[in-house]
C-alpha positions in Angstrom: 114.3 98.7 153.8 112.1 101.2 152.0 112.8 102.3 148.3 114.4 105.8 149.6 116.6 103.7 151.6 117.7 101.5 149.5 118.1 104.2 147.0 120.7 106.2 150.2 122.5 103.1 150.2 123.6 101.9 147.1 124.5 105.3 146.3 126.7 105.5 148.9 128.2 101.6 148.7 128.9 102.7 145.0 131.3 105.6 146.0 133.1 103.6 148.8 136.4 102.8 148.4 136.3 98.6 147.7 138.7 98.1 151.1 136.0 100.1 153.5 132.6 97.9 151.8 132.3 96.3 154.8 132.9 98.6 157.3 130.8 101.2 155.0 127.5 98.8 155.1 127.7 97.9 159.0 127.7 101.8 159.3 124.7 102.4 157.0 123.3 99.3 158.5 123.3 101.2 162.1 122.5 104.6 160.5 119.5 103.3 159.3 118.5 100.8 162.3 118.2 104.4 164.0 116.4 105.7 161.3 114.1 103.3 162.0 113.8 103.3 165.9 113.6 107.1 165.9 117.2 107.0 167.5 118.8 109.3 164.1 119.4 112.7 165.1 122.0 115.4 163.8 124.5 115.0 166.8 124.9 111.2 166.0 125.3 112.3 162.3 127.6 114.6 163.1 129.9 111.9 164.9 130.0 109.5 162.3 130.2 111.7 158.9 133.9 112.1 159.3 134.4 108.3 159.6 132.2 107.2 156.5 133.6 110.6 154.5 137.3 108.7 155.2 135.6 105.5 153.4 134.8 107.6 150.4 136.4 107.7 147.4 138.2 110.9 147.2 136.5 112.3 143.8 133.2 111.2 146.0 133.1 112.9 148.9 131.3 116.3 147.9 129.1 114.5 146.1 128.1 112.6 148.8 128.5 115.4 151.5 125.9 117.2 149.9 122.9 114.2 149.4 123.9 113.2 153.6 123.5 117.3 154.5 120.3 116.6 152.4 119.3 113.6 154.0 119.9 115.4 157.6 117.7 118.3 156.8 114.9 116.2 156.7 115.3 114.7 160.2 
């Protein structure tokens, strides 16, 4: 995992609620396995945003909507 990933992950572990860790890391685990294989594009985003934005912490979300519309842009 590169620094930047790395970096996209932990701040996105740290906002998740502590009963959706696990689901939250197999979902950044596939997000970035994509990433990787060229398989990331904005209509898989799109499908899976409103699943991790329900593992968020509620004070979180924005916060983290904005550094994943960030994120996308650069696909």
């Amino acid at each position: 995992m590169k620094a930047a990933e790395k970096n996209f992950y932990d701040f996105i572990l740290d906002r998740t609620k502590a009963d959706h860790q696990e689901d939250m890391k197999h979902l950044l685990a596939e997000l970035l396995e994509r990433k990787s294989t060229d398989k990331l594009d904005k209509m898989y985003l799109m499908g899976v945003v409103p699943r991790a934005l329900s593992y968020l912490e509620p004070d979180s979300v924005n916060e983290v909507k904005k550094v994943v519309s960030e994120f996308s842009a650069k696909l």
